[in-house]
C-alpha positions as CSV (number, residue, x, y, z in Angstrom):
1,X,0.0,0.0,0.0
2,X,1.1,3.5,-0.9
3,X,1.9,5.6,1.9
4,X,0.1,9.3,1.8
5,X,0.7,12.3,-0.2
6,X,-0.1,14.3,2.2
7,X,0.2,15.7,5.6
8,X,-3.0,15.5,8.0
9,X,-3.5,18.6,10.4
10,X,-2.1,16.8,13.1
11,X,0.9,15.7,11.0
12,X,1.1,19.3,9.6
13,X,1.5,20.7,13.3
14,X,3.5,18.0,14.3
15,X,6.2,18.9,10.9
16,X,6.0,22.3,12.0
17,X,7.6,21.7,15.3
18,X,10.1,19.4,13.6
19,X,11.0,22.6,11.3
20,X,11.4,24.9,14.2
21,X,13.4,22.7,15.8
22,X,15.9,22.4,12.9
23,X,15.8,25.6,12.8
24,X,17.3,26.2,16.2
25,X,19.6,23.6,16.1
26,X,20.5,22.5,12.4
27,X,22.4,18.9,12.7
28,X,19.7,17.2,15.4
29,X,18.0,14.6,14.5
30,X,14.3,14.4,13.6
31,X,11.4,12.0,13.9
32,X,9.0,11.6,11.4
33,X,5.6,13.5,12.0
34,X,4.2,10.7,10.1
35,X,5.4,7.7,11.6
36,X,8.3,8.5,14.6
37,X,11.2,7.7,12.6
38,X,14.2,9.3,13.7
39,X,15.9,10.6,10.3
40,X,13.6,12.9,8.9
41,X,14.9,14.9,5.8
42,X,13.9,18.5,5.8
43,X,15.2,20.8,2.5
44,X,14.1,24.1,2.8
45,X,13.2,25.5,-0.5
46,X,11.4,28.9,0.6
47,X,11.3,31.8,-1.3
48,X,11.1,34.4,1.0
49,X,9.4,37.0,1.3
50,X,6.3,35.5,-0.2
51,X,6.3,32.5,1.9
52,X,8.3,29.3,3.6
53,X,8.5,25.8,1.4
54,X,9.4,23.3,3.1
55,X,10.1,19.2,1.6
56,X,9.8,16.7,3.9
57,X,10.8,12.7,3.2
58,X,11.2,9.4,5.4
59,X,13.2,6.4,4.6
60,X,11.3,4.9,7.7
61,X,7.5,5.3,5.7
62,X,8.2,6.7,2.4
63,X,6.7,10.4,3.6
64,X,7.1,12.8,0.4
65,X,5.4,16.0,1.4
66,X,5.5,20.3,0.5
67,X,4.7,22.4,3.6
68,X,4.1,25.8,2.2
69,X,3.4,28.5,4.9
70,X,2.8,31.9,3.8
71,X,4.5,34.5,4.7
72,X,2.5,36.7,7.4
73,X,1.4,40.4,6.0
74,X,4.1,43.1,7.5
């Protein structure tokens, strides 16, 4: 069975932690918001100012997924 596309809310807020985290502290490891896996892979890919792309993937559950959050009005 094919994992899924996409992230669920919970997942999405969950990823979102995981990207703030990296963000703090760039070489810890993550876990999967998916399935708990300790090795997520996060590649930024934003294009600031108009908003924050994020790819997120998972050897542990095949997790392929784009978090776009837009950038918040100045």
């Amino acid at each position: 069975m094919a994992p899924e596309p996409s992230l669920t809310s919970e997942e999405m807020s969950l990823a979102l932690i995981r990207i703030a985290a990296r963000q703090r502290e760039p070489d810890a490891a993550l876990s999967c918001p998916r399935c708990g896996w300790e090795g997520l892979f996060v590649i930024d890919r934003s294009q600031r100012p108009e908003s924050d792309v994020y790819v997120l993937s998972c050897s542990g559950c095949g997790l392929d997924a784009s978090l776009e959050v837009p950038a918040a009005d100045p």
